[in-house]
N, CA, C and O atoms as a Tripos MOL2 file, in Angstrom:
@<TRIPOS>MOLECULE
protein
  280   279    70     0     0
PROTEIN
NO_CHARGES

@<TRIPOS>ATOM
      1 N          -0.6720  -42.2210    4.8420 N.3       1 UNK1
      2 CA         -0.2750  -40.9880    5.5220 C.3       1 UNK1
      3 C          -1.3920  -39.9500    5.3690 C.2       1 UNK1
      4 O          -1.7200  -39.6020    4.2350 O.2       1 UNK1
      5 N          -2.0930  -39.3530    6.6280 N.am      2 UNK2
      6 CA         -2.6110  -38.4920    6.4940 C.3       2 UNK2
      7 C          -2.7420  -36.6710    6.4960 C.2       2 UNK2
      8 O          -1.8690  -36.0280    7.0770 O.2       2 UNK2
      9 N          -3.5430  -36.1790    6.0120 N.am      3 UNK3
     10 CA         -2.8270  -34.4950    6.1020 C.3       3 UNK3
     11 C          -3.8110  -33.9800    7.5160 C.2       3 UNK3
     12 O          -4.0440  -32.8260    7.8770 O.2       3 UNK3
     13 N          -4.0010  -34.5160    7.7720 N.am      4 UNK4
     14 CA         -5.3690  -33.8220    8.8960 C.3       4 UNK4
     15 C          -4.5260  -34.1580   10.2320 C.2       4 UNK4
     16 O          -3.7220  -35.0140   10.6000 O.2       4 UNK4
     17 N          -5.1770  -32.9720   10.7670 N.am      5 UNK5
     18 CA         -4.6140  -32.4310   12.2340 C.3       5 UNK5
     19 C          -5.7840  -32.2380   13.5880 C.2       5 UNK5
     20 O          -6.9620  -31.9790   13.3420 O.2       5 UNK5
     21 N          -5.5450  -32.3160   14.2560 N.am      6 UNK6
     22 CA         -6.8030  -32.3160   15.2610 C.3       6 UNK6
     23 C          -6.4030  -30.9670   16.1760 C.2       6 UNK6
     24 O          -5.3160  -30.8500   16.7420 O.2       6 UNK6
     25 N          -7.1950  -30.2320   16.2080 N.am      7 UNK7
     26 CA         -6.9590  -29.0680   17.1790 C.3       7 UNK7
     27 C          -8.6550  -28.9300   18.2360 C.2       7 UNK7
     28 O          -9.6990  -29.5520   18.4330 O.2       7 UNK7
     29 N          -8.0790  -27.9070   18.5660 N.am      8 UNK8
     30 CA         -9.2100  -27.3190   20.0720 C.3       8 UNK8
     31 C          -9.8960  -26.1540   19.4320 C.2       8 UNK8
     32 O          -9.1840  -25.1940   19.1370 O.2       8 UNK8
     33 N         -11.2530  -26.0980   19.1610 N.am      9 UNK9
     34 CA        -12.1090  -24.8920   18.8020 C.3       9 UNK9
     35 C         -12.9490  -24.9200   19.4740 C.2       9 UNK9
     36 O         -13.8740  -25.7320   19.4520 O.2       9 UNK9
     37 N         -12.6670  -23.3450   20.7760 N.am     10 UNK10
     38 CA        -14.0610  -23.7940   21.4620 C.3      10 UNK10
     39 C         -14.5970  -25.0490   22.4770 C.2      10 UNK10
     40 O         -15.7150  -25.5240   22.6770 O.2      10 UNK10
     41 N         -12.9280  -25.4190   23.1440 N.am     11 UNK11
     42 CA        -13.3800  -26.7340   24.1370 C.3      11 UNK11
     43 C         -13.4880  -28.0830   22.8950 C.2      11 UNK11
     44 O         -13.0500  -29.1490   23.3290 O.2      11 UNK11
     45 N         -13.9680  -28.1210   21.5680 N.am     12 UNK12
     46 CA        -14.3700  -29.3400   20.7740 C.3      12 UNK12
     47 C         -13.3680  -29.0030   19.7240 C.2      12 UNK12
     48 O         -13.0300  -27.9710   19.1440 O.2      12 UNK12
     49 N         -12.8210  -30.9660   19.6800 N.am     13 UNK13
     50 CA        -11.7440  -30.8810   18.9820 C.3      13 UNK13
     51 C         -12.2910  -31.3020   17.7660 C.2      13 UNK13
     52 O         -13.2340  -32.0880   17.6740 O.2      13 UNK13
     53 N         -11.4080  -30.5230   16.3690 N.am     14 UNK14
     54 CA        -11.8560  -30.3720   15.0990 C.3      14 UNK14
     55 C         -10.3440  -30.6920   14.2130 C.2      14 UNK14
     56 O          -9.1440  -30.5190   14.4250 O.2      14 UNK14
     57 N         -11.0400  -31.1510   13.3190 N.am     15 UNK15
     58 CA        -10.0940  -31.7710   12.2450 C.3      15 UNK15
     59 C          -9.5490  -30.9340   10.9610 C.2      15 UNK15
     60 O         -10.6260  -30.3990   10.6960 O.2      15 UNK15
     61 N          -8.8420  -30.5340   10.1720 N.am     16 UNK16
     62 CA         -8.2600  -29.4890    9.1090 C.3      16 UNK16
     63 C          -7.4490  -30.2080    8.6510 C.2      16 UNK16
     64 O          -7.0240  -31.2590    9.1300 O.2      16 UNK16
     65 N          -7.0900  -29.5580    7.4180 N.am     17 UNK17
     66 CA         -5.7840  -29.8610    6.4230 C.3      17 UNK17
     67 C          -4.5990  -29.0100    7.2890 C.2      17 UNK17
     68 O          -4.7900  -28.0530    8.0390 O.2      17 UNK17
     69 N          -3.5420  -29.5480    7.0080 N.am     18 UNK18
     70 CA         -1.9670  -29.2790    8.0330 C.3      18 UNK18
     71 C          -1.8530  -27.7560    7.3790 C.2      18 UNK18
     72 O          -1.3140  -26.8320    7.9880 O.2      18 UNK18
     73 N          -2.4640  -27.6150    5.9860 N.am     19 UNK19
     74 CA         -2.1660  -26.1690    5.2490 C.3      19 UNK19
     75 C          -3.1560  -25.7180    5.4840 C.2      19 UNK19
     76 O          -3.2470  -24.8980    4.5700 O.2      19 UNK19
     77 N          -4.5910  -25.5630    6.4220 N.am     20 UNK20
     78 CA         -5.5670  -24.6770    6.3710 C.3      20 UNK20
     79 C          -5.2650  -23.2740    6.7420 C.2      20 UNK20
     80 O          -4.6910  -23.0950    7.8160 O.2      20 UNK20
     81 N          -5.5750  -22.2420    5.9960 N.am     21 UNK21
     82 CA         -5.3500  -21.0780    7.1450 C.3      21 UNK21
     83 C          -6.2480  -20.5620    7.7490 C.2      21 UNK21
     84 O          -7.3350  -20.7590    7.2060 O.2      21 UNK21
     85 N          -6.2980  -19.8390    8.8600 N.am     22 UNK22
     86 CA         -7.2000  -19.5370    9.5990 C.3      22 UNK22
     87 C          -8.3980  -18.8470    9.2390 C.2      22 UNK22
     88 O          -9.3710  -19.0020    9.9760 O.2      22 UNK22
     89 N          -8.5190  -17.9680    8.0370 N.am     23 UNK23
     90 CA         -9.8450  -17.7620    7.5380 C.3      23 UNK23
     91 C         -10.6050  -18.5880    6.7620 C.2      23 UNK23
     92 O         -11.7880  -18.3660    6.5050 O.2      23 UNK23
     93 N          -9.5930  -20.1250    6.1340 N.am     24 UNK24
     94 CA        -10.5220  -21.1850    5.3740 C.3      24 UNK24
     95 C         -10.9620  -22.0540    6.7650 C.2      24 UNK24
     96 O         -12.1240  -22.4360    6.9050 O.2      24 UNK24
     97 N         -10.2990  -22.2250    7.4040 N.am     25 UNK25
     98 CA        -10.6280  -22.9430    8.6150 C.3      25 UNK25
     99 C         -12.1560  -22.3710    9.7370 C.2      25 UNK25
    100 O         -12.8740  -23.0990   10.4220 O.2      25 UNK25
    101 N         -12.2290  -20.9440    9.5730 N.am     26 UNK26
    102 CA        -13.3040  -20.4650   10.0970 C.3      26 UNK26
    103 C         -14.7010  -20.9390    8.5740 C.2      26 UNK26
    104 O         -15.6320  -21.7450    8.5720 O.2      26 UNK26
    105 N         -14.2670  -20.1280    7.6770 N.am     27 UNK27
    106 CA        -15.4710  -20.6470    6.8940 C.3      27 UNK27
    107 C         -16.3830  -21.8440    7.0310 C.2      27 UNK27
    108 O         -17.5980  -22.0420    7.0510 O.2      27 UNK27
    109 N         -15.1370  -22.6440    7.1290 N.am     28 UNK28
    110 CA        -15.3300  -24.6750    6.6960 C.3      28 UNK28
    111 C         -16.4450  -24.7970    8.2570 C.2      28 UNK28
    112 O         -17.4680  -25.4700    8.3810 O.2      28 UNK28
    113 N         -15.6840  -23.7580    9.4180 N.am     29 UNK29
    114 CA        -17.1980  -24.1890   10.5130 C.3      29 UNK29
    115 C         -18.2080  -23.4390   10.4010 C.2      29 UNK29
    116 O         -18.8390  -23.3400   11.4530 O.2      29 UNK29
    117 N         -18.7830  -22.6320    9.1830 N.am     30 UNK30
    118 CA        -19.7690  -21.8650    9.2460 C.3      30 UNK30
    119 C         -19.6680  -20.4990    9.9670 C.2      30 UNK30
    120 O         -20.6230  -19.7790   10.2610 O.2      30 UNK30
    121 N         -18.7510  -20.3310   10.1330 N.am     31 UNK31
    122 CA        -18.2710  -18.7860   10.6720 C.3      31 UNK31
    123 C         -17.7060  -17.7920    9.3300 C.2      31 UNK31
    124 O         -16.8610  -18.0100    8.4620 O.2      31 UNK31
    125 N         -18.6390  -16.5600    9.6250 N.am     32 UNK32
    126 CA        -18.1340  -15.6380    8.7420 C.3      32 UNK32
    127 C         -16.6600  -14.7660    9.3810 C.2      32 UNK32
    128 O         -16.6590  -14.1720   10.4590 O.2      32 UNK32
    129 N         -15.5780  -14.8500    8.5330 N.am     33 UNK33
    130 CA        -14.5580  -14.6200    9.2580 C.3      33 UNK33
    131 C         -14.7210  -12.9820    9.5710 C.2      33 UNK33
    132 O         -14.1650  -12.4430   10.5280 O.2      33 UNK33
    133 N         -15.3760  -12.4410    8.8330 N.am     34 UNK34
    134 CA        -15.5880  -10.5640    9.3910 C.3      34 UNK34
    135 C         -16.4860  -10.4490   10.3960 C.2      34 UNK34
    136 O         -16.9210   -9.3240   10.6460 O.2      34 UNK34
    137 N         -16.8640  -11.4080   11.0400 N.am     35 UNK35
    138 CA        -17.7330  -11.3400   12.3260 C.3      35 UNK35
    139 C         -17.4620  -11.8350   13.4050 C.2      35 UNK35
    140 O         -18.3810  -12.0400   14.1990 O.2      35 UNK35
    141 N         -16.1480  -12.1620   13.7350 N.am     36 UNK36
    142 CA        -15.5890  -13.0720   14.5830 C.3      36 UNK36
    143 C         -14.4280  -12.3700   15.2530 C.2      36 UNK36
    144 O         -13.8260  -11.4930   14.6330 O.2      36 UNK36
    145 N         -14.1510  -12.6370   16.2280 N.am     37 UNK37
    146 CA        -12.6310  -12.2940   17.2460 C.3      37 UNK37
    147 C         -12.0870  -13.9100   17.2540 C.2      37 UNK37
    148 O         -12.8350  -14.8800   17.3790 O.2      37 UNK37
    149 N         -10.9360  -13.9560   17.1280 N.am     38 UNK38
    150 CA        -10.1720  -14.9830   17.6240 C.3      38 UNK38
    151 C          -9.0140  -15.0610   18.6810 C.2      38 UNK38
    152 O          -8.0980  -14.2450   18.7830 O.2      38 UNK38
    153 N          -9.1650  -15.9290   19.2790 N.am     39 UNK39
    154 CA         -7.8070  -16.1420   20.4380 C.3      39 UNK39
    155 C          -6.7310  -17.4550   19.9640 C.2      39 UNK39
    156 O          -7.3660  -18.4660   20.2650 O.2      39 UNK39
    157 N          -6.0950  -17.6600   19.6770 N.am     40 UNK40
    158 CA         -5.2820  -18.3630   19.3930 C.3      40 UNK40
    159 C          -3.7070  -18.7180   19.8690 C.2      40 UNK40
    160 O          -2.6030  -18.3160   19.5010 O.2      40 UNK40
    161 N          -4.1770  -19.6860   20.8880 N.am     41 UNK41
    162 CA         -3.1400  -20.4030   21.9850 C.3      41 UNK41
    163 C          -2.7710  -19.3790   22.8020 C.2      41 UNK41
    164 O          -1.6650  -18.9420   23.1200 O.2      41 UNK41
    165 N          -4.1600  -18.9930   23.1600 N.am     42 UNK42
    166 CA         -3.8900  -17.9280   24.7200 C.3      42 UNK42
    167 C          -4.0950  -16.4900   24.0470 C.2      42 UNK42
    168 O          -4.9050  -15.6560   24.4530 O.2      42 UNK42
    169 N          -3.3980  -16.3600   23.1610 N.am     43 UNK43
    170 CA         -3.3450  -14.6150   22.2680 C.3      43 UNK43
    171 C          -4.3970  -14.6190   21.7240 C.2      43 UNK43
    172 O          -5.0000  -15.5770   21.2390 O.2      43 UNK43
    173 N          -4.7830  -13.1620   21.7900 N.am     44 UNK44
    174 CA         -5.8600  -12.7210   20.8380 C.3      44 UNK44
    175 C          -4.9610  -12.1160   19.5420 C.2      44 UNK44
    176 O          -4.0400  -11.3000   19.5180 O.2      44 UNK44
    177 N          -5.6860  -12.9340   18.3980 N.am     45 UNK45
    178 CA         -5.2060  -12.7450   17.1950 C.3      45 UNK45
    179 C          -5.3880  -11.4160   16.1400 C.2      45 UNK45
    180 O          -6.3860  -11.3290   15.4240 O.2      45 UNK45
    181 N          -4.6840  -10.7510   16.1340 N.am     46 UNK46
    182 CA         -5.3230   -9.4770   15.2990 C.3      46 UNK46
    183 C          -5.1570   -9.8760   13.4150 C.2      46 UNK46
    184 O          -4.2030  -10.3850   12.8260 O.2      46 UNK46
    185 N          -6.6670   -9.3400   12.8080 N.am     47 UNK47
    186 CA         -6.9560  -10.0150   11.6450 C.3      47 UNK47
    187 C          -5.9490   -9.9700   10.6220 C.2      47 UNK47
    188 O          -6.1860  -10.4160    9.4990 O.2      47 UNK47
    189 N          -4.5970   -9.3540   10.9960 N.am     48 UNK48
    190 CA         -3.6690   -8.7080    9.7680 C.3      48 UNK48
    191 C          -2.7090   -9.9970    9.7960 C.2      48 UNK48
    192 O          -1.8170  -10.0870    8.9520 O.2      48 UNK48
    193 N          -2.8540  -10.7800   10.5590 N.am     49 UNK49
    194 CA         -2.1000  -12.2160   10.7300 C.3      49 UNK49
    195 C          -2.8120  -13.5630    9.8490 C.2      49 UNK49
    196 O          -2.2840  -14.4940    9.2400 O.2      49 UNK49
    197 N          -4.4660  -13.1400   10.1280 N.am     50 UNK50
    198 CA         -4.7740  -14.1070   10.0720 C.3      50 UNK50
    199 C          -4.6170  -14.9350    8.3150 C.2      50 UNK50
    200 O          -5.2400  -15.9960    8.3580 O.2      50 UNK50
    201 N          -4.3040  -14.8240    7.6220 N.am     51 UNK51
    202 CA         -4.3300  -15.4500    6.5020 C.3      51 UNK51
    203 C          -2.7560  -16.0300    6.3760 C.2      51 UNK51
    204 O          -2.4580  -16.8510    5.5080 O.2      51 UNK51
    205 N          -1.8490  -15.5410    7.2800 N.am     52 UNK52
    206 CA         -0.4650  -16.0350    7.4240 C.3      52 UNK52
    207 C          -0.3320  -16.7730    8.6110 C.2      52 UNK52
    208 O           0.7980  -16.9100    9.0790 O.2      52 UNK52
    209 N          -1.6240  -17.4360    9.3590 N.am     53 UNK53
    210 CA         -1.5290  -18.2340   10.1940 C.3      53 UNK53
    211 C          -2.3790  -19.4670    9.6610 C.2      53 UNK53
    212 O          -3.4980  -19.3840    9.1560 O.2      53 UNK53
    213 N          -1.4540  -20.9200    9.9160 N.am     54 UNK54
    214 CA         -1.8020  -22.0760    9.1500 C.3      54 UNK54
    215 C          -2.0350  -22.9340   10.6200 C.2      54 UNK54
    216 O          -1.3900  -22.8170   11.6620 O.2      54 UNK54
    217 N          -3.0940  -23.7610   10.3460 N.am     55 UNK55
    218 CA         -3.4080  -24.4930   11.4320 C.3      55 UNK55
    219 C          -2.3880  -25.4380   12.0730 C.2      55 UNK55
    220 O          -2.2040  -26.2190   11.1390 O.2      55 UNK55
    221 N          -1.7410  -25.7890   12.9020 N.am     56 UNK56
    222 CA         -0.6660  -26.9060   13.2530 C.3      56 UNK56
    223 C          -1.3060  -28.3350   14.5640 C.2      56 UNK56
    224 O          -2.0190  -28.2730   15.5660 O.2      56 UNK56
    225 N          -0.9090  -28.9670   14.1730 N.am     57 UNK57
    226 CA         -1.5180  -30.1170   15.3160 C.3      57 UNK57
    227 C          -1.7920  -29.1620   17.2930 C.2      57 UNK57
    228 O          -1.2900  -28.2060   17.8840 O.2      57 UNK57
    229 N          -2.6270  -29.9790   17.5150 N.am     58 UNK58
    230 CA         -2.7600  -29.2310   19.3440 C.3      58 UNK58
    231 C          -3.1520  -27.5560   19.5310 C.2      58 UNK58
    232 O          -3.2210  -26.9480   20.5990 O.2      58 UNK58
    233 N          -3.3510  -27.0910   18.3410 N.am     59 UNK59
    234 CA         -3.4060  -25.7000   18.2880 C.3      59 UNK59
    235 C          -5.0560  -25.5230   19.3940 C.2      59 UNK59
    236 O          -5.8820  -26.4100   19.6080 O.2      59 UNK59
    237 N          -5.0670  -24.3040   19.8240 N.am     60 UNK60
    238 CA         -6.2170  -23.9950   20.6530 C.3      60 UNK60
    239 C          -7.0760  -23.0070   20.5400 C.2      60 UNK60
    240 O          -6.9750  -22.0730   21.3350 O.2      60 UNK60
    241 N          -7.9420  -22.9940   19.6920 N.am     61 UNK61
    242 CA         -8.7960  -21.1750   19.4500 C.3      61 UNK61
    243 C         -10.2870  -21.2800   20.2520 C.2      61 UNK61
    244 O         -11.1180  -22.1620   20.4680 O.2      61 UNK61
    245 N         -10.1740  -20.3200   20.4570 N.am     62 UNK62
    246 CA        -11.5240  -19.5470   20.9350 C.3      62 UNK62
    247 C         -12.2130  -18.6990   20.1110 C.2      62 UNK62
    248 O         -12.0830  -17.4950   20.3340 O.2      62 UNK62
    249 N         -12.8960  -19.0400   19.2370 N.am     63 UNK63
    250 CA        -14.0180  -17.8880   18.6430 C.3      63 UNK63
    251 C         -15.1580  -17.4220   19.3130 C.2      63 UNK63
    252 O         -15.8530  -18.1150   20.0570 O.2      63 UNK63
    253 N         -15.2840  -16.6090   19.1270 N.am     64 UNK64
    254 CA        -16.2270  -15.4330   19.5600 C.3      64 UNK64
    255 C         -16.8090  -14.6400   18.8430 C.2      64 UNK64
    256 O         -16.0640  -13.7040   18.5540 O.2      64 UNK64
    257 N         -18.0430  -14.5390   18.3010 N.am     65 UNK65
    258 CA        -18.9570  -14.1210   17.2360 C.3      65 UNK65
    259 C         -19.3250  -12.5740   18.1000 C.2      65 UNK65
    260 O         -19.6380  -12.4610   19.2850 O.2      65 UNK65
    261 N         -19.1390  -11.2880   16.8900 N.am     66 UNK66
    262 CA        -19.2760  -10.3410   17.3780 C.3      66 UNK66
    263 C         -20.8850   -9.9300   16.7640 C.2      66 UNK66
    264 O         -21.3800  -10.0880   15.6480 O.2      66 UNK66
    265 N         -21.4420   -9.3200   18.0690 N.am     67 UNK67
    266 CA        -22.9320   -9.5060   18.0510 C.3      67 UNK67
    267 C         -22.9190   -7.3340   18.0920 C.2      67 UNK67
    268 O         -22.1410   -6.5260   18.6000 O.2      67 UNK67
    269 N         -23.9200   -7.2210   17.4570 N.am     68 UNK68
    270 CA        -24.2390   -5.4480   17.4230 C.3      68 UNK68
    271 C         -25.6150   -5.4620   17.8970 C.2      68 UNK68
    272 O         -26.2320   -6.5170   18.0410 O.2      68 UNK68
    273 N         -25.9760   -4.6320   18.0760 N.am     69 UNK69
    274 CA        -26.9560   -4.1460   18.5130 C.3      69 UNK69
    275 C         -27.1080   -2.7660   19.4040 C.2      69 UNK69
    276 O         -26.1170   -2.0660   19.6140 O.2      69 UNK69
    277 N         -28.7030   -2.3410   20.0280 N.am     70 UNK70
    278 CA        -28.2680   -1.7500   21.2040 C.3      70 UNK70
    279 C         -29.6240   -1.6100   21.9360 C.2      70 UNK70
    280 O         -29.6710   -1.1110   23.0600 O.2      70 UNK70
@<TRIPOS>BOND
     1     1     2 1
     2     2     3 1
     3     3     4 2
     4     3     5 am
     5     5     6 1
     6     6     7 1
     7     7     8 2
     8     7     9 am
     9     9    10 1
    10    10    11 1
    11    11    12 2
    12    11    13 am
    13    13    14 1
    14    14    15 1
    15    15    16 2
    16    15    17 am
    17    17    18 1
    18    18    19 1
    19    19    20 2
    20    19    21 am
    21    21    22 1
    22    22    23 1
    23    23    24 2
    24    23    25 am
    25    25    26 1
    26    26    27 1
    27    27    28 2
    28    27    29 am
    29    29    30 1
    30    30    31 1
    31    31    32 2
    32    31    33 am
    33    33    34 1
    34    34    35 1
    35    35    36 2
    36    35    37 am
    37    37    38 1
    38    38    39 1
    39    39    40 2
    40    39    41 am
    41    41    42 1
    42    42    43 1
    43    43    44 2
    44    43    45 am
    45    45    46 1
    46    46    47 1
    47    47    48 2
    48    47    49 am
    49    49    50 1
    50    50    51 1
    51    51    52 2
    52    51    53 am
    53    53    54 1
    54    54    55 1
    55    55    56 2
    56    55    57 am
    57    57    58 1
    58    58    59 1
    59    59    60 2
    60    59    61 am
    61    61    62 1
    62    62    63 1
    63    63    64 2
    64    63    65 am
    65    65    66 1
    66    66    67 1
    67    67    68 2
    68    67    69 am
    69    69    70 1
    70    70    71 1
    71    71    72 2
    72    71    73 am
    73    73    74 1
    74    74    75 1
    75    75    76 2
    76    75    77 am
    77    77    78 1
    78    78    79 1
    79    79    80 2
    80    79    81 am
    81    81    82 1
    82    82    83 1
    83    83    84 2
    84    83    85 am
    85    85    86 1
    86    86    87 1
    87    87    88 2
    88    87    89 am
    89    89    90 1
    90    90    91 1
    91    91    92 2
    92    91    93 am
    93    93    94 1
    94    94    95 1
    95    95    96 2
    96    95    97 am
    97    97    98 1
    98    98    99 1
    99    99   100 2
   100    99   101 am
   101   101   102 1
   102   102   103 1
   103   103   104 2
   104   103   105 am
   105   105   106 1
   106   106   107 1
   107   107   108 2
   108   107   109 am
   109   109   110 1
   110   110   111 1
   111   111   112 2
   112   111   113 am
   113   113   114 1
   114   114   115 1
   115   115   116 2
   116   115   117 am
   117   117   118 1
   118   118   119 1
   119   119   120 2
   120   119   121 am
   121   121   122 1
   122   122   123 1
   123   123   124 2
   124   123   125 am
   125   125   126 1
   126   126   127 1
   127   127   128 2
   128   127   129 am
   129   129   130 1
   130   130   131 1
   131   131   132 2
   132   131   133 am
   133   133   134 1
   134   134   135 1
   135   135   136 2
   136   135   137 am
   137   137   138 1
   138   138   139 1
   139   139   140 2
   140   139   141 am
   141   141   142 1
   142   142   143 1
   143   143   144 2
   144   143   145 am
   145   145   146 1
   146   146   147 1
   147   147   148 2
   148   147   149 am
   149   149   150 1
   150   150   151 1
   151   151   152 2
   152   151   153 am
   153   153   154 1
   154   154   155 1
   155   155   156 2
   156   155   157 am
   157   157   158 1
   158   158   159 1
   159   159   160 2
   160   159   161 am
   161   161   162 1
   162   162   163 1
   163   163   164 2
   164   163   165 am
   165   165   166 1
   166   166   167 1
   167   167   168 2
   168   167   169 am
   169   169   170 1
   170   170   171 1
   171   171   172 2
   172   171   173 am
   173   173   174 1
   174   174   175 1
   175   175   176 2
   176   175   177 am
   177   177   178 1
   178   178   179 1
   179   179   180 2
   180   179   181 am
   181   181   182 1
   182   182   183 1
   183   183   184 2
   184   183   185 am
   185   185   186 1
   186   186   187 1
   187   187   188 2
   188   187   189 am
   189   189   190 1
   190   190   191 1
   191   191   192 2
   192   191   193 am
   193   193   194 1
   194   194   195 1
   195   195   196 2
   196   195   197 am
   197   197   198 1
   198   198   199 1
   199   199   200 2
   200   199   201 am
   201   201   202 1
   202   202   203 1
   203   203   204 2
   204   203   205 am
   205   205   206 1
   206   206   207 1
   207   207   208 2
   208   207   209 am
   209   209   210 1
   210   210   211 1
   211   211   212 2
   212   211   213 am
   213   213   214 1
   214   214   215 1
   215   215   216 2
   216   215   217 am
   217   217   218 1
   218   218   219 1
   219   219   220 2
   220   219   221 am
   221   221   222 1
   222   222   223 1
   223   223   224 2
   224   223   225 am
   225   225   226 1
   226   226   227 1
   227   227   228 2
   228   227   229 am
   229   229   230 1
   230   230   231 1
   231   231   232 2
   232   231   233 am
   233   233   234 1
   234   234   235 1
   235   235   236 2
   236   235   237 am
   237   237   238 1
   238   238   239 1
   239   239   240 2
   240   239   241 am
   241   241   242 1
   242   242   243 1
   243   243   244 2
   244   243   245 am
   245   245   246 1
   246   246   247 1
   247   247   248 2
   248   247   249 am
   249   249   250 1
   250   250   251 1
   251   251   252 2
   252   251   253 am
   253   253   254 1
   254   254   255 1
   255   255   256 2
   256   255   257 am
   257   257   258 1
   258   258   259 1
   259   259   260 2
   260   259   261 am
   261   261   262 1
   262   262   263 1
   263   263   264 2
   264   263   265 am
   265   265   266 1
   266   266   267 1
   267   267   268 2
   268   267   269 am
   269   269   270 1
   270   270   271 1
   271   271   272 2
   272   271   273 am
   273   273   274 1
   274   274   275 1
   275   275   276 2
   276   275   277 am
   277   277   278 1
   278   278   279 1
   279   279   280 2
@<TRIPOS>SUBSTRUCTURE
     1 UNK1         2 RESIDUE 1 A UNK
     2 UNK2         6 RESIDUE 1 A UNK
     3 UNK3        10 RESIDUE 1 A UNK
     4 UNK4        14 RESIDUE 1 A UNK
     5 UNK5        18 RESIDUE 1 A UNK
     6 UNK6        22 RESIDUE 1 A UNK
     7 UNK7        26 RESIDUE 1 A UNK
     8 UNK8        30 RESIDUE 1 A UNK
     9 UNK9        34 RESIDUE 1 A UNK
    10 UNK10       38 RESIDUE 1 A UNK
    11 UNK11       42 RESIDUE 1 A UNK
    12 UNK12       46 RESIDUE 1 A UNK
    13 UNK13       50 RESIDUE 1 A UNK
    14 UNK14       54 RESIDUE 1 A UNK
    15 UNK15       58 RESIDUE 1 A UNK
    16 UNK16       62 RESIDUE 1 A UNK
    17 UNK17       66 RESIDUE 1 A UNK
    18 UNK18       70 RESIDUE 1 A UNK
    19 UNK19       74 RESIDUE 1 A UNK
    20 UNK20       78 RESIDUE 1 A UNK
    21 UNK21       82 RESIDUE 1 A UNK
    22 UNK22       86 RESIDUE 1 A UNK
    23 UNK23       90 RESIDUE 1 A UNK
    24 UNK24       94 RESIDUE 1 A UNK
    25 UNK25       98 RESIDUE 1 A UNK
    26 UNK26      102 RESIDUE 1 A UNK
    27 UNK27      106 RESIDUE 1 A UNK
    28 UNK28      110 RESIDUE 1 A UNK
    29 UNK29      114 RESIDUE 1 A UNK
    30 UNK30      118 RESIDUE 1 A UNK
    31 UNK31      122 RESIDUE 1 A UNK
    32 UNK32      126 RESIDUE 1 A UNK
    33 UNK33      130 RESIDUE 1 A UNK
    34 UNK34      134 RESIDUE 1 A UNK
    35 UNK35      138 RESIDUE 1 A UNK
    36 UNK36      142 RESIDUE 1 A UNK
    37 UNK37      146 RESIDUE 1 A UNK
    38 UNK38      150 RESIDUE 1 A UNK
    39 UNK39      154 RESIDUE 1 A UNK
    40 UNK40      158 RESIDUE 1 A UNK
    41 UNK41      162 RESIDUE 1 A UNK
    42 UNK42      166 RESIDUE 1 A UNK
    43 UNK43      170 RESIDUE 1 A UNK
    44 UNK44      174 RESIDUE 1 A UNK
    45 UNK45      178 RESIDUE 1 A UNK
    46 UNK46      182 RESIDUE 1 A UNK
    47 UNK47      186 RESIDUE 1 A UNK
    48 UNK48      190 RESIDUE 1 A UNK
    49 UNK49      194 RESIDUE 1 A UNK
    50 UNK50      198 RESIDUE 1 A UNK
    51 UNK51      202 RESIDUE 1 A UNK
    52 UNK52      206 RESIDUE 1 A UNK
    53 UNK53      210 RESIDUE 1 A UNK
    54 UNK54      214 RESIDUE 1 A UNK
    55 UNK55      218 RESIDUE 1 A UNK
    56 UNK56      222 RESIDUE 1 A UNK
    57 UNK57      226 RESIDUE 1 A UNK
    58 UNK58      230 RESIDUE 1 A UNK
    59 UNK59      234 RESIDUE 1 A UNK
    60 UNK60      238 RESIDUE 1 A UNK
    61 UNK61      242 RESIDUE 1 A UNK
    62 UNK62      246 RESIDUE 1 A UNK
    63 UNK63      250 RESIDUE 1 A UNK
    64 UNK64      254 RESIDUE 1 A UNK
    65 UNK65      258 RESIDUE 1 A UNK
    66 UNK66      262 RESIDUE 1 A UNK
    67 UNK67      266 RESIDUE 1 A UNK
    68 UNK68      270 RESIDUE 1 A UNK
    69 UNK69      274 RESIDUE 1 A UNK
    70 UNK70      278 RESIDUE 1 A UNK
């Protein structure tokens, strides 16, 4: 029996623990989670969720790396 789940990041599907939450799950792809926007299954996710959101099978995110400059 396995704990891993396959979801959608970004069009490419990626593998996690069934308990990841969404800021260990950004780390693990090399994303700093204070530099990032997320969408998650259509919604844009606001960051006060994100550590109470756990990855589930078919799930769908869009990251988006926030860039500064001018």
């Amino acid at each position: 029996m396995t704990n891993q789940i396959a979801l959608q990041v970004n069009g490419e599907t990626r593998n996690c623990s069934t308990e990841t939450p969404l800021p260990e799950l950004l780390k693990q792809l090399g994303l700093n989670p204070r530099l990032v926007a997320v969408e998650y299954n259509g919604e844009i996710l606001h960051k006060q969720f994100w550590e109470t959101t756990q990855m589930q099978e078919g799930d769908i995110l869009e990251v988006v790396t926030i860039v500064g400059g001018g």
